[in-house]
Structure formats: structure tokens, C-alpha cells
C-alpha distance (Angstrom), angle and dihedral (degrees) to the residues before:
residue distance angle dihedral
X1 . . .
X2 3.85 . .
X3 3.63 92.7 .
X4 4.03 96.5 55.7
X5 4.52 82.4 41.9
X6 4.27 77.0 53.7
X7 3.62 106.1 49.8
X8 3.84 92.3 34.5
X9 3.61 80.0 57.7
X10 4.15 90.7 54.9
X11 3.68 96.6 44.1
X12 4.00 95.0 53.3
X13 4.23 80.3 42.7
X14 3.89 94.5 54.7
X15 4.62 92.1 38.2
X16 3.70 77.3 50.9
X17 3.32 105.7 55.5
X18 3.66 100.9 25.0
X19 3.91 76.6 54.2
X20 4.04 93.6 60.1
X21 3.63 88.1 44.2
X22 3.17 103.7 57.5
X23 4.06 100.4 34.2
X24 3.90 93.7 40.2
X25 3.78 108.3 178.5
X26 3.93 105.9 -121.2
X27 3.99 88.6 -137.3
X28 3.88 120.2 -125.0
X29 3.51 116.6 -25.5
X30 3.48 120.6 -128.3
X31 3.53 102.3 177.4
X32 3.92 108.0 96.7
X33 3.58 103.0 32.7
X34 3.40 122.1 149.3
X35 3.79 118.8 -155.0
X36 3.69 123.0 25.4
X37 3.89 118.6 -22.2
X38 3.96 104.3 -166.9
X39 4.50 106.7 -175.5
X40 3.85 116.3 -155.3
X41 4.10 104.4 -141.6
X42 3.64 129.9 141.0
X43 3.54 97.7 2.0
X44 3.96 94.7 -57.3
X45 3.57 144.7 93.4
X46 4.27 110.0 -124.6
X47 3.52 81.7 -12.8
X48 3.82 88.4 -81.6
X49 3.47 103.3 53.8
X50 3.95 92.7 -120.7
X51 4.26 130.6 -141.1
X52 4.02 97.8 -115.2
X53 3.74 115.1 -158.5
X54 4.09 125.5 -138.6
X55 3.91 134.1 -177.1
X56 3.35 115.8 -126.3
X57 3.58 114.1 -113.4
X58 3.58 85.2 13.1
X59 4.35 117.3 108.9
X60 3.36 113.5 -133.4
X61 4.22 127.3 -168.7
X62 3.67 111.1 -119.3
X63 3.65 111.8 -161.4
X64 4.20 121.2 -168.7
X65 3.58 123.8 -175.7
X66 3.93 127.4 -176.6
X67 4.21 105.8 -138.5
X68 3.58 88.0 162.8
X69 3.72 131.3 90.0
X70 3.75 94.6 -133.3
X71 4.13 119.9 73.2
X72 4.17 116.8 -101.5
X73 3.45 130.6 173.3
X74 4.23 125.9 -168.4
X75 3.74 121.8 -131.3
X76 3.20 132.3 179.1
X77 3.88 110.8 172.0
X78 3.35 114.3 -167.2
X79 3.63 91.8 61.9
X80 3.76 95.1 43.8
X81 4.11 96.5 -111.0
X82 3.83 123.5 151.1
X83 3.39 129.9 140.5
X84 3.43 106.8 -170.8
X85 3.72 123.8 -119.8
X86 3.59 112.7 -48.2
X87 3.60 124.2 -153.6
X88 4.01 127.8 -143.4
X89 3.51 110.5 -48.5
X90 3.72 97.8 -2.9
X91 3.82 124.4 134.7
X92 3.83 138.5 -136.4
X93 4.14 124.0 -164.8
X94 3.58 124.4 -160.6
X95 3.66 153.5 126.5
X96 2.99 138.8 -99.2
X97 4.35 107.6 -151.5
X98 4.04 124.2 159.4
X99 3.45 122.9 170.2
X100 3.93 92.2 -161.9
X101 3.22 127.6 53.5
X102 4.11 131.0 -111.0
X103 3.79 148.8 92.7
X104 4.24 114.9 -69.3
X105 3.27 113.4 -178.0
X106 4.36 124.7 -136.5
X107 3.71 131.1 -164.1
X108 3.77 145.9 150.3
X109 3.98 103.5 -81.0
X110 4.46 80.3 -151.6
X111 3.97 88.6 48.7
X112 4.02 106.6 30.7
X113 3.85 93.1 151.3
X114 3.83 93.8 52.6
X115 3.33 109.9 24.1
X116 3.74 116.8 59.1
X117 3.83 135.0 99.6
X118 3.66 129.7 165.4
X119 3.77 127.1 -114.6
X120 4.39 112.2 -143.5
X121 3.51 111.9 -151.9
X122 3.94 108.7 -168.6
């Protein structure tokens, strides 16, 4: 009896894996987004960690996505944005939506000294 519980347990194993190997999910696409796209990699966001400019009263898709190997998050805390900590080659979608004007600054709450921009909403 335990050896058929056993080798049931190996055959769903192998269809499983044989399953994720051959239908591998292509992770989040970043290709068509429309908004801002803002990529986590090497300690940086865009590499530069860029101004990004809003409209008041106007929504605007925020899209973060973790490149890097090591976990970031984005915060920006005056407008009540955090995404958590994202692991390798996770995503996080958001908006970004301010019905006064200003400057808020975001940045990695792991990387504060390299990772942090500011977003201008006019």
C-alpha cells in the first residue's frame, strides 16, 4: 500500500515538473506598458533613478519591476505607495494620483542611498 501511495507520489512529481518545463511562464511582461515602467537592477531605478512627472488630478499607472537578484520595494509616502518587497522578477502595479500639487519623493526602503528619485506632480 505505501509503495503504490510512493510512486503515485513520483508520477504526479515528474507530470509536474515536466509540466513547468515545458509551459514555463514568461514572467511579467513589460513590454506594452503604458504609464511609467520604473526596473529595480543594480541598486537603481532606470539606472538613473529618473524625476517622473504626474498631473494633478490626473491617475497615472505606475509599473515596478525587480531585475535584480536582491529584494526592493518603492515607497513613496506622502502619496501612500508601497509595494512591498519584491523578489527577482516580481512585479508591482499602481498609481500614482495627487490632487495637490508638489514634489514626493520614492526609493527602495533596502537601498535608500541609491535608490530614490522624486516624482513632480504639477
Amino acid at each position: 500500500m505505501i509503495a503504490i501511495v510512493v510512486i503515485s507520489f513520483i508520477i504526479v512529481g515528474t507530470l509536474w515538473g515536466v509540466s513547468n518545463i515545458i509551459n514555463q511562464s514568461e514572467g511579467p511582461s513589460i513590454k506594452n506598458v503604458s504609464g511609467i515602467l520604473l526596473i529595480a537592477q543594480n541598486n537603481a531605478f532606470n539606472k538613473t533613478n529618473p524625476d517622473i512627472y504626474a498631473t494633478v488630478n490626473v491617475p497615472m499607472k505606475l509599473v515596478v519591476v525587480n531585475k535584480d537578484f536582491v529584494r526592493h520595494d518603492l515607497i513613496v509616502d506622502q502619496l501612500k505607495i508601497n509595494t512591498a518587497y519584491l523578489s527577482s522578477e516580481q512585479d508591482f502595479t499602481t498609481a500614482i494620483a495627487s490632487k495637490k500639487s508638489g514634489i514626493f519623493e520614492y526609493y527602495c526602503s533596502l537601498h535608500p542611498t541609491t535608490m530614490r528619485g522624486e516624482i513632480i506632480v504639477k
